[in-house]
C-alpha positions as CSV (number, residue, x, y, z in Angstrom):
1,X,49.8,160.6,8.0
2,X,48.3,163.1,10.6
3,X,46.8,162.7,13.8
4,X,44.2,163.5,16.6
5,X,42.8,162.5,19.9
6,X,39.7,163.1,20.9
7,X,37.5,162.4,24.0
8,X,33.4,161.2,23.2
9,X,31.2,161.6,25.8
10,X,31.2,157.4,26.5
11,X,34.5,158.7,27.5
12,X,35.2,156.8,31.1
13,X,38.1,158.6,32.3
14,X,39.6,162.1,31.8
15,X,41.6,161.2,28.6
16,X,40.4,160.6,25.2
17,X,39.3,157.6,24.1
18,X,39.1,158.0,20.3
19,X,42.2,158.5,17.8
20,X,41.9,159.8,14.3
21,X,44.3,158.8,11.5
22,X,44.3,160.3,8.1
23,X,46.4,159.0,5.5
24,X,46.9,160.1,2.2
25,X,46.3,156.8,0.2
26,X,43.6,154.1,0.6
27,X,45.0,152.1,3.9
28,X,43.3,149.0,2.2
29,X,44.6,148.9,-0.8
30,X,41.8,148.9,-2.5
31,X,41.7,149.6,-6.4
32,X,39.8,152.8,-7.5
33,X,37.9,153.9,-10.7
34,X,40.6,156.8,-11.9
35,X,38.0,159.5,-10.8
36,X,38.8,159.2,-7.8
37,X,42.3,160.3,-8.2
38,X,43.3,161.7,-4.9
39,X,42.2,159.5,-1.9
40,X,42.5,160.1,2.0
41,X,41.7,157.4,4.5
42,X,40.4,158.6,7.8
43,X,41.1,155.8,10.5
44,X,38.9,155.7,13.6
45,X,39.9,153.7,16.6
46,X,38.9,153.0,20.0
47,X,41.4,153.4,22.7
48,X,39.6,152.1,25.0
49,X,37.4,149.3,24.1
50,X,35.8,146.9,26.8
51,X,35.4,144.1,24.8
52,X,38.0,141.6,25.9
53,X,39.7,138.6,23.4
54,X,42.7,136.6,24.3
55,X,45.4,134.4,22.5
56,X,46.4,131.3,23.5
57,X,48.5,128.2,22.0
58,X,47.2,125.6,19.5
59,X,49.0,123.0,20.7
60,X,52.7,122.7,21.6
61,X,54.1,122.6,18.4
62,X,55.8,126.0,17.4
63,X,54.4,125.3,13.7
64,X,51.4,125.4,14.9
65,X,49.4,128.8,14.5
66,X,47.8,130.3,18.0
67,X,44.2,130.7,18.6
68,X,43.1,134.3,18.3
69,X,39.5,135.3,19.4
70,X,38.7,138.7,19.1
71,X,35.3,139.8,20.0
72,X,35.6,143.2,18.3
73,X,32.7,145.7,19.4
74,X,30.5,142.9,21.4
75,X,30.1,145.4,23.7
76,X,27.9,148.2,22.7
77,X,29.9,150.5,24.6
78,X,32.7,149.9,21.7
79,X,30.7,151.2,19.0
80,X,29.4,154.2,20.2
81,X,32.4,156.3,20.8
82,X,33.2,155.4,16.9
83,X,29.6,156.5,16.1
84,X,30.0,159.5,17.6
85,X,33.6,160.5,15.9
86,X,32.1,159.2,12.5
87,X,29.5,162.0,12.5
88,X,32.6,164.7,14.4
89,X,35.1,163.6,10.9
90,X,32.1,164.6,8.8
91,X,31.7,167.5,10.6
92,X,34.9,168.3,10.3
93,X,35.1,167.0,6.4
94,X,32.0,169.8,5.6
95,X,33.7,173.1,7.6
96,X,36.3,174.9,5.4
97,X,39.0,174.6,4.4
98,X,38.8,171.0,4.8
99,X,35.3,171.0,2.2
100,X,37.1,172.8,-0.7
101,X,39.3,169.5,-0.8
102,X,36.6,167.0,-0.3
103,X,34.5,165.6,-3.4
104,X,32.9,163.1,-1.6
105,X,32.8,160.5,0.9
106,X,33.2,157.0,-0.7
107,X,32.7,154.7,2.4
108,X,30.4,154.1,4.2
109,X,29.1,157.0,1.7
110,X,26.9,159.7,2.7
111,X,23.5,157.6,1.8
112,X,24.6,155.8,5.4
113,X,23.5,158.0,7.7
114,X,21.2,156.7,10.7
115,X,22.4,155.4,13.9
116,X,21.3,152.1,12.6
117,X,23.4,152.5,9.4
118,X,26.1,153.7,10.7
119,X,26.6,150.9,13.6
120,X,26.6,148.6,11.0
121,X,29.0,149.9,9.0
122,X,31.3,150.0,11.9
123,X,30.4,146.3,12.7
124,X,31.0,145.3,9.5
125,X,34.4,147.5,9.1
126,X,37.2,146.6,6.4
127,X,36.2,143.6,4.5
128,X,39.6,141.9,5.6
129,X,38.9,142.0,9.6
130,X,34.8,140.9,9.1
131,X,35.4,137.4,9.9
132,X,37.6,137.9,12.5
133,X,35.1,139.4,14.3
């Protein structure tokens, strides 16, 4: 896997608030027609969200399993940094020499490609963390 930081311009501070992942393999394991024989994930995370969950005990059995709520991207300001690096990796993804290894973009695809579109896409994220969410 390889990394970057970046800073958006929702940026609050002088650091960056948005970290880019790629790795070479689907990170969620998800099965592929064989056409699609070499796959990349590209990871998008916000360093710096302002949304706010918390954790707390069940009950005071150990057994029992801890409340999570985790209000991921309630706040507006969440999203937009990851709207704006979505449209920087395909920036990036369409500039050689990163194009000549690039067939096409499988998710969210390249049909998704409003503002509208694209924040739900990011609300909607990996199918595994939807209702968590």
């Amino acid at each position: 896997s390889a990394g970057a930081f970046l800073r958006s311009p929702y940026a609050t501070g002088g650091e960056p608030d948005v970290q880019l992942t790629i790795h070479p393999w689907d990170k969620y394991s998800r099965t592929w027609s064989r056409k699609f024989g070499g796959i990349a994930s590209i990871e998008i995370a916000n360093n710096h969200p302002r949304s706010r969950g918390h954790i707390s005990l069940r009950s005071a059995r150990f057994s029992d399993p801890p409340v999570f709520v985790g209000p991921y991207l309630r706040d507006i300001n969440d999203s937009l940094p990851l709207l704006w690096a979505m449209r920087q990796v395909r920036e990036i993804a369409s500039t050689s020499p990163m194009a000549e290894h690039i067939d096409s973009e499988i998710l969210p695809g390249a049909h998704v490609a409003s503002d509208t579109q694209l924040l739900d896409a990011i609300a909607c994220g990996p199918a595994q963390f939807r209702e968590l969410g």
